[in-house]
C-alpha positions as CSV (number, residue, x, y, z in Angstrom):
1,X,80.7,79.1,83.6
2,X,84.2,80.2,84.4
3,X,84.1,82.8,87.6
4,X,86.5,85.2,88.9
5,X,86.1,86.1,92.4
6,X,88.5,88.6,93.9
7,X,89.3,89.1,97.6
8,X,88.5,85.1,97.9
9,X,90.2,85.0,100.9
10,X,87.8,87.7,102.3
11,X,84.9,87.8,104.5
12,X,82.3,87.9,101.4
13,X,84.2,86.8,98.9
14,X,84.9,83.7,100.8
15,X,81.5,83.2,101.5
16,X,80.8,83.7,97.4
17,X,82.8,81.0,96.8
18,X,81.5,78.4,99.0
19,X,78.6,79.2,97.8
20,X,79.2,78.6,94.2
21,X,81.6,75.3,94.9
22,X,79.9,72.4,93.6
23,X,77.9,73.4,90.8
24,X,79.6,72.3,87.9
25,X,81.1,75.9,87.5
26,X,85.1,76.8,87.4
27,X,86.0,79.1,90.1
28,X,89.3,81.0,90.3
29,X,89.7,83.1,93.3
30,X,92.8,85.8,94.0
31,X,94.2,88.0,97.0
32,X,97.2,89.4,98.1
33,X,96.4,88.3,101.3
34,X,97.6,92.0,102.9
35,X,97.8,92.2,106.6
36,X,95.1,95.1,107.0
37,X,93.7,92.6,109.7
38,X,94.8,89.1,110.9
39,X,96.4,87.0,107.9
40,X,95.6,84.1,109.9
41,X,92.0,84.3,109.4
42,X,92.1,84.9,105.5
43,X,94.1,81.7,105.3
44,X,91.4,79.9,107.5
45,X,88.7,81.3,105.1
46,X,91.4,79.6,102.0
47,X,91.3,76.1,104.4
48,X,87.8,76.0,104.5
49,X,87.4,76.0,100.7
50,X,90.2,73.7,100.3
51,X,88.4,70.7,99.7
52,X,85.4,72.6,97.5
53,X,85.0,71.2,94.0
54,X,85.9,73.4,91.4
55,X,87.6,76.5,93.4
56,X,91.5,77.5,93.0
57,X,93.4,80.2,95.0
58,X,95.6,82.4,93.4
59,X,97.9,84.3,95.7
60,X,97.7,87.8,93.3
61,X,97.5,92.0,94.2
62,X,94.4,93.5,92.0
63,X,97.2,96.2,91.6
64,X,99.8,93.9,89.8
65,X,99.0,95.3,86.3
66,X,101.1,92.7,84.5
67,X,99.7,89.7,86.5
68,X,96.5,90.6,86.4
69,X,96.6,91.2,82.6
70,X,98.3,87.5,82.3
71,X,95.8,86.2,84.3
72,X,92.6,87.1,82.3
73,X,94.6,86.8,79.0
74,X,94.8,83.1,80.5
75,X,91.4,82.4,82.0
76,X,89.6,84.1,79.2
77,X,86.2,84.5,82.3
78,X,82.6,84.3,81.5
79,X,81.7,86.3,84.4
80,X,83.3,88.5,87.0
81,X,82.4,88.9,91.2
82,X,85.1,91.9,91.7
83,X,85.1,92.1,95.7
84,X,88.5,92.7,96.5
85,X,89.2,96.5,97.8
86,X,91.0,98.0,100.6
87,X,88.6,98.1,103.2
88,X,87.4,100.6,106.5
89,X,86.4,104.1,106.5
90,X,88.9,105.0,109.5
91,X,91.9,103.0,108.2
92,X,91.6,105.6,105.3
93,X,92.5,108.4,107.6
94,X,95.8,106.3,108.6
95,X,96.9,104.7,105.2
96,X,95.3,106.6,102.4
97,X,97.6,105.6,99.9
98,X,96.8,102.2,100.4
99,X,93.6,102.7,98.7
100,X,94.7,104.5,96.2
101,X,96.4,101.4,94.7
102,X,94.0,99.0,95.6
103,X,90.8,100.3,95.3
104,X,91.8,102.7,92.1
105,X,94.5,101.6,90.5
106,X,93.3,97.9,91.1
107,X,89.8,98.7,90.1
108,X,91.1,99.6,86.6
109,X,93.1,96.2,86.1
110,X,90.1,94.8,86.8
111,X,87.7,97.0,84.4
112,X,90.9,96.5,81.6
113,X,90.8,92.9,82.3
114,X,87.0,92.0,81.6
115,X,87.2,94.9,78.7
116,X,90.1,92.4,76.9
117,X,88.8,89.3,78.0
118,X,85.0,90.2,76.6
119,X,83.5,89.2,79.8
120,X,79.9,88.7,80.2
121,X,79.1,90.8,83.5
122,X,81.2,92.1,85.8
123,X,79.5,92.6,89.2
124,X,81.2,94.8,91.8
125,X,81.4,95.9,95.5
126,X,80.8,99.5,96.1
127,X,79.4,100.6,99.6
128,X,76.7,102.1,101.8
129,X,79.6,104.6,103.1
130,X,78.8,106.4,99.5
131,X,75.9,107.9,100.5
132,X,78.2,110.9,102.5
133,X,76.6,113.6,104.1
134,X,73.2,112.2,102.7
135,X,70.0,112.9,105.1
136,X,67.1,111.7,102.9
137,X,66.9,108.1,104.4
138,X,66.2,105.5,103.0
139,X,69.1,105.7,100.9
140,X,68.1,105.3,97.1
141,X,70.7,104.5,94.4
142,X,69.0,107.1,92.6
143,X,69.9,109.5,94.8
144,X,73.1,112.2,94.2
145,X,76.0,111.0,95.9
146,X,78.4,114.0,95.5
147,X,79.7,114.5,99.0
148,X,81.2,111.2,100.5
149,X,83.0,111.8,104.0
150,X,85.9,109.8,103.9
151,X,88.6,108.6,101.4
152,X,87.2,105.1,101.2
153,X,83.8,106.5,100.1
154,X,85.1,108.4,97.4
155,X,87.2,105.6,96.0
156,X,84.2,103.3,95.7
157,X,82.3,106.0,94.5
158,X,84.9,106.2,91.7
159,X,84.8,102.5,91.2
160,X,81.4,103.2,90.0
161,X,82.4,106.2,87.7
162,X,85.2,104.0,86.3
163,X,82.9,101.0,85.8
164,X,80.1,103.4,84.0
165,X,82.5,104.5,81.3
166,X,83.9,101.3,80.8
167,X,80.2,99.7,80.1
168,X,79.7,103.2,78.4
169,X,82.8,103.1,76.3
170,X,83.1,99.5,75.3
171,X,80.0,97.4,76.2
172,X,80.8,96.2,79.1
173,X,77.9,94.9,81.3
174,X,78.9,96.5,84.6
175,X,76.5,96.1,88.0
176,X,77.4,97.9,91.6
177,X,76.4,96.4,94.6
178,X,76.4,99.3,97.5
179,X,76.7,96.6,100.3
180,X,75.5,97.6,103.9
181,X,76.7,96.7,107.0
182,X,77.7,93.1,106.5
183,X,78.2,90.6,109.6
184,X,78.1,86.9,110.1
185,X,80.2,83.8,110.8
186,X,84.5,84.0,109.1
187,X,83.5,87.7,109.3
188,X,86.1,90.9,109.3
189,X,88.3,91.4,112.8
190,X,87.9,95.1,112.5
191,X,83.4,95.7,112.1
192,X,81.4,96.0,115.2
193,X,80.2,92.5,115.4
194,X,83.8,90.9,116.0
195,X,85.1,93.8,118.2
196,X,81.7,93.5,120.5
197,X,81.7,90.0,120.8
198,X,85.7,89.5,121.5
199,X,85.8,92.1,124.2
200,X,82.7,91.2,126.0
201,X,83.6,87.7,126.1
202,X,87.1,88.5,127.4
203,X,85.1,90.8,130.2
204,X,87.1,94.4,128.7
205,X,84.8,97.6,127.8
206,X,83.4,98.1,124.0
207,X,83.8,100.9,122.2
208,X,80.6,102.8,121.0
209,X,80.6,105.9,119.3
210,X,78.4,109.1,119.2
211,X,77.5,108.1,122.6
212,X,75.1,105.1,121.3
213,X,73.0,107.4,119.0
214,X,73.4,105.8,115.7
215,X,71.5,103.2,113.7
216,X,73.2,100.8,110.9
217,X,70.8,99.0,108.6
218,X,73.2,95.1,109.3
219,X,73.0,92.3,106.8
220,X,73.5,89.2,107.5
221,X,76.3,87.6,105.2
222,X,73.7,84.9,103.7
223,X,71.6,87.8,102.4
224,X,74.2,89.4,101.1
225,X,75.5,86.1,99.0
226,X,72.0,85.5,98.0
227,X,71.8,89.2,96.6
228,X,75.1,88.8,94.6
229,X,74.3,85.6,92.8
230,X,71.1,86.7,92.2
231,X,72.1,89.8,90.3
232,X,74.9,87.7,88.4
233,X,72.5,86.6,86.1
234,X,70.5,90.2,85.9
235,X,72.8,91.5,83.4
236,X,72.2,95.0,82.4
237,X,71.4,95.8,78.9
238,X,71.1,99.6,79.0
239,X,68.6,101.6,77.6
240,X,69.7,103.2,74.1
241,X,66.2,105.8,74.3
242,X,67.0,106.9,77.3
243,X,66.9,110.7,77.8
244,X,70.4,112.4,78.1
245,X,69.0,114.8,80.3
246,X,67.7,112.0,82.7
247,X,70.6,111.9,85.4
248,X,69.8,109.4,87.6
249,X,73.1,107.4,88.8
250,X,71.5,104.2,88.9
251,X,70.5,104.2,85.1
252,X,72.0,104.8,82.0
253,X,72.2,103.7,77.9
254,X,75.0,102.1,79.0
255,X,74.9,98.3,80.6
256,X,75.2,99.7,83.8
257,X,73.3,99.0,87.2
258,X,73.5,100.1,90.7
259,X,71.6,98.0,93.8
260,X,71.7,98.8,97.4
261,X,71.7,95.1,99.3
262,X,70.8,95.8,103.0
263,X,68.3,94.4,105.2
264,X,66.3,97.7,104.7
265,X,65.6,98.2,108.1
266,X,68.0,100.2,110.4
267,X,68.5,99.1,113.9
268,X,69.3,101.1,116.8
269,X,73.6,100.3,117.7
270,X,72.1,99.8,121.6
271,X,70.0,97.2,120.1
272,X,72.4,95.9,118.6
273,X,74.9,95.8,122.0
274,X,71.4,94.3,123.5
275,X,71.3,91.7,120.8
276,X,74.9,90.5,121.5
277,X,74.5,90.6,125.1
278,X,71.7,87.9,124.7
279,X,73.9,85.7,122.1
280,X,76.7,85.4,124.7
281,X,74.7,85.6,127.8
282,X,76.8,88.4,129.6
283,X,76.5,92.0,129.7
284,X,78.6,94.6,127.9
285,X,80.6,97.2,129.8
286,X,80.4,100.2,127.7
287,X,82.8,103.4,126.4
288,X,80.7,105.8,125.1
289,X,83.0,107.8,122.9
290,X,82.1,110.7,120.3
291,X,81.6,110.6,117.0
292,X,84.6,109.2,114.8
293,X,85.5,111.5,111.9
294,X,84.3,109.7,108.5
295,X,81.7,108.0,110.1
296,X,77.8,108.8,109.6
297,X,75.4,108.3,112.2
298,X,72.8,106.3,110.4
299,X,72.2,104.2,107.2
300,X,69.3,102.7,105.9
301,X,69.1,101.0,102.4
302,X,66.3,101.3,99.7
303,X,65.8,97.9,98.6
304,X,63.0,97.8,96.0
305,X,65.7,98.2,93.2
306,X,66.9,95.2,94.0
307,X,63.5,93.1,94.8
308,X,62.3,94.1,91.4
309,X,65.8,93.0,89.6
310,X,65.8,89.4,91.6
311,X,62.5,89.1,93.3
312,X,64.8,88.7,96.3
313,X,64.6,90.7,99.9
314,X,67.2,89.8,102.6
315,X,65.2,88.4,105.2
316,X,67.8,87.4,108.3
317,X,66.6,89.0,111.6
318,X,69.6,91.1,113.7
319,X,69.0,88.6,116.7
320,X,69.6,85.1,114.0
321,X,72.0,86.4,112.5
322,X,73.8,87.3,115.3
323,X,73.2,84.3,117.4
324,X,75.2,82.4,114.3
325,X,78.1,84.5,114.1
326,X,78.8,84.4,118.5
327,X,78.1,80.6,117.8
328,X,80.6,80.5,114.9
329,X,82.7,82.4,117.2
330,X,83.1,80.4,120.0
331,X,83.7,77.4,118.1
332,X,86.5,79.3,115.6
333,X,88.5,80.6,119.0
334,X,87.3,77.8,121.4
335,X,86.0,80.1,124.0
């Protein structure tokens, strides 16, 4: 097949491709390669794939409409791993606009794109942070997600509106992925795992809000790769019976789907300072601060959706999968 993967140069899209390199498919990854968070690292992510059969970087922004057009006029892709998005749920407060053209405006490129090309299946990144002021835990993709708490939320949870009328209106097959909590090794500067493990290394004090009383359901970045190729070749076919009173966002008549990919068990953020701790063999110094506006204080993903889709359930335990990132780490910075 001929892939697109955008945000190559990112933490999971970089991890996509690797995955994919080598099996006789045609990988063509873009980014803009913004400097949200170290540019450095992104192009580290692009030399590690440099010598992976099959994969080409393209130095592109999602919200170039012309480029983006002439690139999928050109390509004419099978298949379609959109991952590229403006990313972080405080940054939002700072930069809103920034999302607006990335995550919206880019969005549609990308929806116009696979609509002109005839692409297979399109398979997106939405998030966990949809869920909003949700209490019903564990978070189900059939669940009403109406009141999202911070702009990035609400952008992904227009991706998905976007994408449903696009696989409503012209046949698209369109799947969301609402990702949790992803860590691992090559991961993103600004998510707990980095932070934690930089500043207790370097002996300064970690930040942890709501005074320690919150829980994130973490997934390992191997789970969440295994998760994405899986559903690439689940491609929705819709249901044309299906009531139009049945209202459930995660099914439609359209080719549509929605899946939650998180480990599906929420761990305590002290365990999860614990569980570093042990990986570099020194204790944290901690800054209990409050509650960051945006943020929620627990999520927890429903996962049988996607079990019953794949026949897949992420299966890395906190502890593994942090040991590998602090050891990918310390090799990466030398420390």
């Amino acid at each position: 097949m001929k892939i697109l993967i955008t945000g190559m140069a990112g933490f999971i899209g970089h991890a996509v491709a690797r995955r994919w390199a080598g099996q006789g498919h045609e990988i063509v990854g873009i980014d803009n390669l913004n400097d949200y968070y170290d540019v450095s690292l992104k192009r580290a992510r692009l030399d590690d794939l440099a010598d992976c059969d099959g994969v080409r970087f393209i130095e592109l922004d999602l919200a170039d409409r012309e480029g983006m057009a002439a690139l999928f006029a050109k390509h004419r892709f099978d298949r379609v791993i959109h991952l590229a998005a403006q990313a972080g749920v405080r940054y939002s407060l700072e930069n809103p606009h920034v999302y607006a053209d990335s995550n919206l405006v880019g969005h549609l490129n990308v929806l116009e794109g696979c609509r002109q090309a005839g692409v297979e299946h399109l398979v997106y990144a939405s998030s966990s942070s949809v869920y909003g002021m949700n209490e019903k835990v564990p978070f189900a993709t059939g669940d009403g997600v109406d009141h999202p708490i911070s702009l990035y939320a609400a952008t992904k949870k227009a991706n998905e509106l976007m994408a449903h009328t696009y696989a409503h209106l012209y046949r698209v097959p369109m799947t969301g992925l609402r990702f949790f909590t992803v860590y691992g090794p090559w991961g993103r500067p600004d998510m707990a795992m980095f932070k934690f493990t930089r500043a207790i290394l370097a002996g300064e004090p970690i930040q942890v809000y709501n005074h320690g009383n919150m829980e994130r359901d973490f997934t390992y970045i191997d789970d969440i790769v295994e998760g994405v190729v899986r559903v690439l070749d689940v491609i929705p076919q819709g249901d044309p019976q299906r009531p139009s009173s049945d209202s459930a966002p995660d099914s439609s008549s359209a080719p549509y789907a929605l899946y939650n990919i998180g480990h599906g068990s929420p761990v305590p953020l002290m365990a999860f300072v614990r569980a570093v701790e042990a990986a570099i063999g020194r204790e944290a110094i901690c800054d209990f601060q409050p509650m960051q506006p945006g943020d929620v204080p627990r999520t927890w993903a429903d996962t049988e959706a996607l079990y019953q889709a794949t026949g897949y359930r992420p299966e890395v335990s906190v502890e593994e999968g942090v040991r590998k990132f602090v050891a990918w780490y310390r090799e990466f910075y030398g420390v």
